[in-house]
C-alpha positions in Angstrom: 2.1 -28.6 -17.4 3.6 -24.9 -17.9 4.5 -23.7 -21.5 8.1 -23.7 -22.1 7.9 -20.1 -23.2 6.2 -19.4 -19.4 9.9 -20.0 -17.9 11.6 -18.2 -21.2 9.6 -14.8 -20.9 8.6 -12.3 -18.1 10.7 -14.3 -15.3 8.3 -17.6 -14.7 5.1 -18.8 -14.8 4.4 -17.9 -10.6 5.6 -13.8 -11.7 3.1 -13.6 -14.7 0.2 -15.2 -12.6 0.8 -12.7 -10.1 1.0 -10.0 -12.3 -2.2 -10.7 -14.3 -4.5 -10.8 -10.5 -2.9 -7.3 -10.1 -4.1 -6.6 -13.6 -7.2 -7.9 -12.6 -7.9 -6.5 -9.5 -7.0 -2.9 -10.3 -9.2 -3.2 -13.5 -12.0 -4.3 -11.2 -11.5 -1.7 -8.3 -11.7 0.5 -11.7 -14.9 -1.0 -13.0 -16.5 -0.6 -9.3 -15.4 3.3 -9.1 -16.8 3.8 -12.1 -20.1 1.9 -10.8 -20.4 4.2 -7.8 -19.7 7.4 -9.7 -22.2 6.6 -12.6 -24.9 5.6 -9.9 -24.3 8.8 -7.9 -25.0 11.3 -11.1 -27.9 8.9 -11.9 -29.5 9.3 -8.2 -28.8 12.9 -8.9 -30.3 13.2 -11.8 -33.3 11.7 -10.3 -33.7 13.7 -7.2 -33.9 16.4 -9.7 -36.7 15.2 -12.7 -38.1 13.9 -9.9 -37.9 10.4 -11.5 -37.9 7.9 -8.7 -37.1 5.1 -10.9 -33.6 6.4 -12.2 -32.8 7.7 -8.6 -33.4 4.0 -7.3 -31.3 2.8 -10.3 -28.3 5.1 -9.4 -28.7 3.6 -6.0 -28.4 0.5 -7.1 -25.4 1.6 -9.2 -23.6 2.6 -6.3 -24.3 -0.9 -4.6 -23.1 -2.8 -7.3 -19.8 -1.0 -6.7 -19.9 -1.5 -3.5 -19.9 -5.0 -3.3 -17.6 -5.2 -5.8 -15.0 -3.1 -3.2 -15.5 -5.9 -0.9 -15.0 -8.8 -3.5 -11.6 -7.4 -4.1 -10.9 -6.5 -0.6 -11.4 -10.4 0.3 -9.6 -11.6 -2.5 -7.1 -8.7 -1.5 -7.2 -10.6 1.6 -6.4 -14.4 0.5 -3.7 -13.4 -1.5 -2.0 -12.2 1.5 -2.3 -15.1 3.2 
């Protein structure tokens, strides 16, 4: 059942759904930049300490954003559809 106040506020309960995946998927394609920057000064920082450990860890930073990318870009892609 939708709320009453769904229909009364923000134009229907269909418009606020969409609006919060938008919310959603820009805060995620946010989190995922974020994920690839911090890896890339962390794979940095280990080239230079020569610290093999942290530059693995940035790599896997940078993966982790990755795959996040492609999480959005397939529910990018159902959306759509």
């Amino acid at each position: 059942m939708i709320p009453p106040t769904a229909t009364a506020i923000g134009g229907g309960f269909d418009q606020q759904l969409a609006r919060k995946e938008e919310t959603m998927g820009l805060d995620d394609r946010v989190e995922s930049a974020a994920d690839k920057v911090k890896g890339k000064a962390k794979e940095a920082a280990g080239k230079i300490t020569d610290d093999k450990n942290l530059e693995a860890e940035g790599k896997m930073d940078q993966a982790k954003g990755k795959l996040k990318d492609a999480v959005e870009d397939v529910k990018d892609a159902v959306r759509k559809d």
